[in-house]
Structure formats: C-alpha cells, structure tokens
C-alpha positions as CSV (number, residue, x, y, z in Angstrom):
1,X,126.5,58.7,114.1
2,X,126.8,58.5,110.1
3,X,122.9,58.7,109.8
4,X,123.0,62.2,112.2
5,X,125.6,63.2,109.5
6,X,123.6,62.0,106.6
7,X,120.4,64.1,108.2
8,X,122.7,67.2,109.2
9,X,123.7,67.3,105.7
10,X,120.4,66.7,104.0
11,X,119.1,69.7,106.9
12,X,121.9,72.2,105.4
13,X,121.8,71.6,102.1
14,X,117.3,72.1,102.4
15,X,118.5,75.6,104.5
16,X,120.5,76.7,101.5
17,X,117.5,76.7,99.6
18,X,115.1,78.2,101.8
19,X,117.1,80.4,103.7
20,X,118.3,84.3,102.5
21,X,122.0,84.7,103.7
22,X,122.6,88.2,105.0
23,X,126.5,87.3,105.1
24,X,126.1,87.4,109.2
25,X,122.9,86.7,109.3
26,X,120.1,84.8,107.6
27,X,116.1,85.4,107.1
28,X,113.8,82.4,105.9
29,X,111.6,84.1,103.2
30,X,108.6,82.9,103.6
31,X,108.3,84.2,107.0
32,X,107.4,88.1,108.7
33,X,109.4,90.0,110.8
34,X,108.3,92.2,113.4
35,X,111.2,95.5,114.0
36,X,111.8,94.1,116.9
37,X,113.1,91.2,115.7
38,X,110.9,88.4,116.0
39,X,109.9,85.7,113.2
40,X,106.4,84.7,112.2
41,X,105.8,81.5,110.3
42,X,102.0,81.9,109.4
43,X,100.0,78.8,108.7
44,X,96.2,78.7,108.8
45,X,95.0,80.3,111.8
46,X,97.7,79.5,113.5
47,X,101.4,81.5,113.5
48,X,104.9,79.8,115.2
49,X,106.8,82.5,116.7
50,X,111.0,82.9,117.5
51,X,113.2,85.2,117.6
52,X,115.8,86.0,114.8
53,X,118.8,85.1,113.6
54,X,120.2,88.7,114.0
55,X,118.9,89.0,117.2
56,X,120.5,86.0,118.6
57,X,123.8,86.9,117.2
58,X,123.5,90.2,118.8
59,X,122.1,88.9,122.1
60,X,125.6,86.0,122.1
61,X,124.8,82.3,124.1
62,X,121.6,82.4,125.6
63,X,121.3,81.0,128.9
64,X,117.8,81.0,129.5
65,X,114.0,81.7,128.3
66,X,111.1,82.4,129.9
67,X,108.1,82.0,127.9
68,X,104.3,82.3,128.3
69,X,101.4,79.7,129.8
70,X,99.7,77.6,127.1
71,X,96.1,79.5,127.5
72,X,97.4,82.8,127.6
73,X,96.6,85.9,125.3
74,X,99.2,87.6,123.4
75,X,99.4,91.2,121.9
76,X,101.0,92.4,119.0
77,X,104.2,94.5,120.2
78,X,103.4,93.3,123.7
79,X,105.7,91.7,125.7
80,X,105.7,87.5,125.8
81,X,108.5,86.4,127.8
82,X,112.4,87.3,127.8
83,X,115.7,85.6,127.0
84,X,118.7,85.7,129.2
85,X,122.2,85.5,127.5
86,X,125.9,85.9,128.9
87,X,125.4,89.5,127.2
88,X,122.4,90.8,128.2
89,X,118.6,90.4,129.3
90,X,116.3,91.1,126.7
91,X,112.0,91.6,126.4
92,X,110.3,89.3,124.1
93,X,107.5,90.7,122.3
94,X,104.4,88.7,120.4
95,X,104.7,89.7,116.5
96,X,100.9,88.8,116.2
97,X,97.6,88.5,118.9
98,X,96.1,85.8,120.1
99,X,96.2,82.8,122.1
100,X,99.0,80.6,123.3
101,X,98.5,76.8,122.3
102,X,102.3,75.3,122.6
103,X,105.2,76.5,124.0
104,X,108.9,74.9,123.4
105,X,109.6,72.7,126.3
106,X,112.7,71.9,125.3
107,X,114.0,75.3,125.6
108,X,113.7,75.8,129.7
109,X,116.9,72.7,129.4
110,X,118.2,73.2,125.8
111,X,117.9,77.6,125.5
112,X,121.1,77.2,123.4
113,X,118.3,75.8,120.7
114,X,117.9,80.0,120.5
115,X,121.3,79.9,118.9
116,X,121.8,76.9,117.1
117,X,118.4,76.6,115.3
118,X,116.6,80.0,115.3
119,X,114.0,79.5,112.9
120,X,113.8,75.7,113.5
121,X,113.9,74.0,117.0
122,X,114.6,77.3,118.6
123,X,110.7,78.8,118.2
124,X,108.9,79.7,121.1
125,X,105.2,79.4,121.0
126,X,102.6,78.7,118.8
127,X,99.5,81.2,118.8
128,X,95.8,80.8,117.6
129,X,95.5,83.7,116.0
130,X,92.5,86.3,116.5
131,X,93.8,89.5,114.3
132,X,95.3,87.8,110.6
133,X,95.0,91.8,109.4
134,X,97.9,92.0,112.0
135,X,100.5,90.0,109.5
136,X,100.0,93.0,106.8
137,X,101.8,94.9,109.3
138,X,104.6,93.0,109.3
139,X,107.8,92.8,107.0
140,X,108.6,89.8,104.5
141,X,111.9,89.2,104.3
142,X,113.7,91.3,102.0
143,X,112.3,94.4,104.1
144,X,113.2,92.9,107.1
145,X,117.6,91.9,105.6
146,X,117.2,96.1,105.0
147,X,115.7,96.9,108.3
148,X,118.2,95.2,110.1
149,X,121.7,96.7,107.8
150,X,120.2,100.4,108.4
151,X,120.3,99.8,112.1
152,X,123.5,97.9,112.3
153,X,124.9,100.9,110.2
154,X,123.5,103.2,112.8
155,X,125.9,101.1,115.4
C-alpha cells in the first residue's frame, strides 16, 4: 500500500510538470487537439489517441466504450467508436488517419480509466499513421485551453 502511495505521488508531482492546468480542466502540452475534443500524442509514425480532459468532465462517469478492431482504417474527423456515460452518449472521432494497431483492453472492464487518467491509462487506440500532414491541422495546446473557454463561454 505505501509503495502505491510512494508511485501516486511520484505520478502527481511528474503531472504537475507536464501538464497545463486550465483551473477545471488540464491539457498535456506536448500533445494536439482535434475541436472535437480528442488528444493526439505523436511519436514516429505512430499517434496514441483519447479523449480530453474537458470532454470527460463534460460527458460525467463513463460507463462504457466502444472502440475499433486492431486492423481497421481510421479517418481524420471520422467517427472511431463512442463512450457511454450516466450523462449522455457521445461519437468518437479519429484526430488523425490511418490504421488501428492496439486498442485499450482494459477499458471494455475499467471505462472509468476515461475519467480517472485521460491522457494516461484512459487512451484508446494507437494508429499507424498514413497522413503526418494531418497533425499541422491540429491544435497544440495553448490553442486548444482557448478553444475550449470560448465555447464553455458560449454555454
């Protein structure tokens, strides 16, 4: 139990660091955000994909995910998958193209991982991908913390 502690503590105290705060939300800057609130973690030829912070707080405890086939082709702004929360049912869509090579298992027992650990054990898939002009499109972080307090002002 201390050595949990011990990690949970190291774990926060490395997310202070990397992570933005927004005050109710939070961004990790080295990633790109697609406006409708997905996460892309770019490495290679190769792009992790999740959904935000913002848009799990908005979407409350998810109860489930459905998520793609390893092998299948995914477009940018195309829909993936969904999540299911005690709010609402929501689309998923692919912030980048190209080919699913992992999915997170442990989301169809754990989905509350959506919640907990957004930008960490909550991801979703991991893409080969076939367009890299496609991240240009997308926002950093910064544009992403002002994208999402002009449309929460608009609510």
């Amino acid at each position: 139990m201390a050595s949990r502690m011990l990690w949970a503590s190291r774990a926060a105290s490395y997310l202070r660091i990397s992570v933005f705060n927004r005050g109710f939300a939070s961004v990790v800057k080295d990633f790109k955000y697609a406006d409708s609130h997905e996460w892309v973690k770019v490495d290679g030829n190769s792009a992790t994909v999740g959904i935000t912070d913002h848009a799990q707080d908005h979407l409350g405890d998810v109860v489930y995910v459905e998520l793609p086939e390893v092998g299948a082709s995914v477009s940018q702004g195309e829909s993936f998958g969904a999540v299911e929360s005690v709010k609402a049912s929501s689309d998923i869509y692919s912030p980048i193209s190209g080919k699913v090579v992992e999915v997170n298992e442990e989301l169809s027992t754990s989905p509350g991982l959506v919640n907990a650990s957004p930008y960490e054990n909550g991801w979703m898939m991991k893409v080969e991908i076939s367009e890299s002009s496609e991240v240009k499109k997308l926002m950093d972080s910064e544009q992403y913390s002002k994208f999402c307090e002009e449309e929460d002002a608009k609510h």
